[in-house]
C-alpha positions in Angstrom: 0.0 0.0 0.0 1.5 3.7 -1.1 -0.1 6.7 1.3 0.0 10.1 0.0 0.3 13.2 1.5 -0.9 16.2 -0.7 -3.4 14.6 -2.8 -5.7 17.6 -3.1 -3.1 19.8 -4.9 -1.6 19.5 -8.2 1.6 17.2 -7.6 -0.1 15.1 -5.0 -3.2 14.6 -7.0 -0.3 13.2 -9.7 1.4 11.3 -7.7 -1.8 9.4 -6.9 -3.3 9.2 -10.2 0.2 7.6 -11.6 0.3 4.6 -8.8 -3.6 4.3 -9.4 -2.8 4.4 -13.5 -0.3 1.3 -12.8 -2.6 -0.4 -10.7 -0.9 0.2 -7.1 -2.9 0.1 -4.2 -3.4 3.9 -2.5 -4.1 5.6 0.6 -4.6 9.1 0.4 -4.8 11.6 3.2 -6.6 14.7 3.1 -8.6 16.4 6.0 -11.4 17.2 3.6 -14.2 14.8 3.4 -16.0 15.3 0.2 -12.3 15.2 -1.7 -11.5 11.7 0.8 -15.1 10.3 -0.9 -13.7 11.8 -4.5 -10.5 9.5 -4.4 -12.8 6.6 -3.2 -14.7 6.8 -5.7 -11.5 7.2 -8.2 -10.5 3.2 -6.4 -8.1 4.8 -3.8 -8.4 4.6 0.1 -8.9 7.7 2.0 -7.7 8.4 5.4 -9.3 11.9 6.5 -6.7 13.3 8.8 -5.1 16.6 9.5 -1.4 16.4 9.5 -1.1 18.0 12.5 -3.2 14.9 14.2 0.4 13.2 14.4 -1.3 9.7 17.0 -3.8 9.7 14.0 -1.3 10.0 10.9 1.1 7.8 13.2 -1.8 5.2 12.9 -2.1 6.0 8.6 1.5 5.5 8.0 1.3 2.3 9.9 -1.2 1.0 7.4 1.3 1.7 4.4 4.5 0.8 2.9 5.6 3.7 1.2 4.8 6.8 1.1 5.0 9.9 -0.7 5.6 13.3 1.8 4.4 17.2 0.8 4.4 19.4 3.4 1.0 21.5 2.9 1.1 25.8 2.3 0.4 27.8 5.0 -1.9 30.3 4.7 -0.1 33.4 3.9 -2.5 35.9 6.2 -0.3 33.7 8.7 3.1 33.4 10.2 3.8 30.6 7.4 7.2 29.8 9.0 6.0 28.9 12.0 2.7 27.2 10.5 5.0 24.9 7.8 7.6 24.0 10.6 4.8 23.1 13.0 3.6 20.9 10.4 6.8 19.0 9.5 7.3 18.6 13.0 3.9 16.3 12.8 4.5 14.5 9.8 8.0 13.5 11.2 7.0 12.5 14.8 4.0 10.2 13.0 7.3 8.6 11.1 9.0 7.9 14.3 8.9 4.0 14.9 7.3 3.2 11.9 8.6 0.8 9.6 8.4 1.4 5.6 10.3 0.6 2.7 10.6 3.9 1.2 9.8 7.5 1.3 10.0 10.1 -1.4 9.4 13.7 0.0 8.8 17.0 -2.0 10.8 19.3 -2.1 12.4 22.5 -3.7 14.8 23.9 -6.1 17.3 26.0 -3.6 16.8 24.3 -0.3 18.9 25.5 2.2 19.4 26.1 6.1 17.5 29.9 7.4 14.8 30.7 9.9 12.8 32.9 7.2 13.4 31.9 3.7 10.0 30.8 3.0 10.0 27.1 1.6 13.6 27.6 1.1 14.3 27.0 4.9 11.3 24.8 5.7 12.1 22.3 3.3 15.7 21.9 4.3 14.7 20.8 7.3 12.0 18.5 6.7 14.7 16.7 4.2 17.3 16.7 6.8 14.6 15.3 9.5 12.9 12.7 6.9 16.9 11.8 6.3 17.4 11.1 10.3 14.6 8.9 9.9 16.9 6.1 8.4 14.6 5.0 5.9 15.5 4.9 2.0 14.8 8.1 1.3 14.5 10.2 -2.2 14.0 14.2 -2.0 12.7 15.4 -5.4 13.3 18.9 -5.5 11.3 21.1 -8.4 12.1 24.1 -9.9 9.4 27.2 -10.4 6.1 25.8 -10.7 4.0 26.8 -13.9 1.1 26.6 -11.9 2.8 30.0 -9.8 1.3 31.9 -12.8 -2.2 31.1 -13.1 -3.1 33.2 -10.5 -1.9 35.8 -12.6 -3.6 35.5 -15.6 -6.9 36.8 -14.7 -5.2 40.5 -14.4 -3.3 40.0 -17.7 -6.7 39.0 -19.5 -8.5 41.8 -17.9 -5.7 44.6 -18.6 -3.1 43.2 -20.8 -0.3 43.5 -18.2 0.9 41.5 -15.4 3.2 42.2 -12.3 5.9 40.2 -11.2 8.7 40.1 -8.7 11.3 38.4 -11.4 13.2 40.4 -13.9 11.0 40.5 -17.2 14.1 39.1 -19.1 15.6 36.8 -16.4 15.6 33.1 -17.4 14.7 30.5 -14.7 13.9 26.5 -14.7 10.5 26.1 -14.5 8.3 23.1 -14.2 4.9 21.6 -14.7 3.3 20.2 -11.6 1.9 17.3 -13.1 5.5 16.4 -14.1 6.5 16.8 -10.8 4.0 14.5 -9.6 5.1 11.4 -12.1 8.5 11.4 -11.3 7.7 11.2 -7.2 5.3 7.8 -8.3 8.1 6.6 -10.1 10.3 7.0 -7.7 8.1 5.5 -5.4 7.5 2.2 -7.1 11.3 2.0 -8.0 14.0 -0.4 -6.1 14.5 0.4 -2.3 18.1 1.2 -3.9 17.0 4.1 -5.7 17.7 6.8 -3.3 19.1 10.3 -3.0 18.5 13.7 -4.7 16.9 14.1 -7.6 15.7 17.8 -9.8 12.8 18.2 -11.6 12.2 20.8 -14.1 10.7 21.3 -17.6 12.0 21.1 -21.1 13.4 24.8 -21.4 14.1 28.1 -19.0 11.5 30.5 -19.3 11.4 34.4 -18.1 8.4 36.4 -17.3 8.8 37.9 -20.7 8.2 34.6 -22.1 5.2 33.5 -19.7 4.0 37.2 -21.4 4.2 36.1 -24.9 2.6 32.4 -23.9 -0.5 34.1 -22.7 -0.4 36.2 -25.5 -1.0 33.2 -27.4 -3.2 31.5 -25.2 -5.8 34.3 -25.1 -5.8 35.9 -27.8 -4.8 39.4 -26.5 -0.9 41.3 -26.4 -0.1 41.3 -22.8 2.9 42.6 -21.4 4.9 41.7 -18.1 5.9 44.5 -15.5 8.6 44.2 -12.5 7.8 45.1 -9.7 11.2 46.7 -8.0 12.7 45.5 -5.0 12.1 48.2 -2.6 8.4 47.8 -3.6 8.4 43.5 -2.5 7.4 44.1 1.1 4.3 46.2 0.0 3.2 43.8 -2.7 3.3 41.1 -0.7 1.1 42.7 1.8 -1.4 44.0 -0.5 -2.0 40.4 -1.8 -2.6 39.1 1.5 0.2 38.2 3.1 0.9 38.7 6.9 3.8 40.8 8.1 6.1 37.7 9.1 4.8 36.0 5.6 5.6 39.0 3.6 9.4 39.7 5.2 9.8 35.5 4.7 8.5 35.6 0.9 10.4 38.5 0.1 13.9 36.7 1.6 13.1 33.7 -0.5 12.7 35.4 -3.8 15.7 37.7 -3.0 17.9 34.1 -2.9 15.9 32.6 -5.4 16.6 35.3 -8.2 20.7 35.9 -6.6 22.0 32.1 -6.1 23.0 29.6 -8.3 21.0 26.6 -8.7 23.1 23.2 -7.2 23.0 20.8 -10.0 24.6 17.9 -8.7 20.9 16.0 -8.2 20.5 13.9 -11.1 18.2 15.7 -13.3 14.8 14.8 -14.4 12.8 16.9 -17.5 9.4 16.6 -17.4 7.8 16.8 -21.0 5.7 19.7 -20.5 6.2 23.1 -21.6 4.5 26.3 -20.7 2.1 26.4 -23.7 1.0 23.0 -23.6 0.8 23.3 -19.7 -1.3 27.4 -19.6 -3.7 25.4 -22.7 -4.1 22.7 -20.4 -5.6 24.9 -17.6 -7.3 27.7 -19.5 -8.6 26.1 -22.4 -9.0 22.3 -20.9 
């Protein structure tokens, strides 16, 4: 039996489709009970938990014998680095003293040691906890979601221009969720041997200029990408919601996310989908 955390969001939902598709038995876990009855009806198992229950997701991960780890968002009106560490702190103490094969844990593009770095800092520390767990242990780490624009695109449909926090002609590895997804079930079903880092990212780099001209395409309208300058992150962040703590964390992580180089010594994986295919697969279904 597979469990998988994160089933309700894009890369979860793919990582449980795949081992479904290839006829592996699946336990999701979601705290939601109308998406629980969803994946039964799809032929999984659905454990309705919140991760932060860590006796009752202690008692799910006793039922499995691999499983596939995504720490869930925060909500950004929230201190998200305490939120996200509180909830790897869970998810790990449910792992304690319980015996699997394998786990493959999601993870990020950059992860590194800090206290406010956003994912950056969060998910450094759940690979180096899941790692101290002693269990074969892969950490797929994905570059820029596609997905991170979609939220976007109903202000560059509306006006023809949408704002950005990346330089409108700086190039960065970016990758479909989906894509993501099928690489963590593969990794999943593969040999207990198969361990380690691993990167996942699309077929080409793409800059904000470029998600411009794609949505160009896509709806049938010229819209243009604006950056918004660094001074001007802070504010940004706050008028779309975030919390003072979230805002200060987000704007950290984007500073070392635009400044340092990427590490490419994890074997790297390219997943087949590029932006087109993946904006026309959202906005035009």
């Amino acid at each position: 039996m597979y469990g998988v955390l994160g089933a309700t969001g894009h890369v979860g939902r793919a990582v449980a489709n795949t081992l479904l598709a290839a006829g592996q038995p699946v336990t999701v876990v979601t705290r939601n009970l109308q998406k629980a009855q969803a994946w039964r009806h799809k032929g999984a198992s659905a454990a309705v938990v919140d991760v932060l229950d860590t006796p009752a997701l202690a008692a799910v991960f006793k039922t499995v014998t691999r499983v596939f780890l995504l720490n869930p968002p925060a909500n950004v009106a929230a201190d998200t680095d305490t939120e996200e560490r509180r909830s790897v702190q869970s998810i790990l103490a449910a792992l304690e003293g319980v015996s699997l094969e394998k786990i493959v844990l999601q993870s990020t593009y950059g992860a590194q040691p800090g206290p406010h770095c956003g994912d950056l800092g969060v998910l450094h520390e759940f690979e180096e906890g899941a790692r101290a767990l002693g269990t074969p242990l892969c950490c797929v780490r994905a570059a820029y979601y596609m997905s991170n624009w979609v939220p976007l695109a109903k202000q560059a449909k509306e006006t023809g221009v949408f704002s950005t926090l990346l330089p409108v002609d700086q190039k960065v590895p970016m990758v479909a969720p989906e894509d993501v997804g099928v690489l963590g079930a593969q990794l999943l079903m593969s040999s207990v041997e198969e361990t380690g880092l691993y990167a996942c990212e699309g077929p080409h780099n793409y800059s904000p200029r470029d998600v411009a001209a794609v949505f160009t395409q896509v709806f049938g309208r010229a819209i243009q990408a604006t950056s918004v300058p660094k001074a001007d992150w802070l504010a940004y962040y706050r008028q779309n919601g975030f919390s003072q703590q979230a805002a200060r964390s987000y704007a950290h992580m984007t500073e070392l996310f635009l400044e340092l180089p990427y590490d490419h010594s994890a074997p790297l994986h390219k997943g087949p989908t590029d932006l087109e295919a993946y904006f026309r697969s959202v906005f035009t279904g």
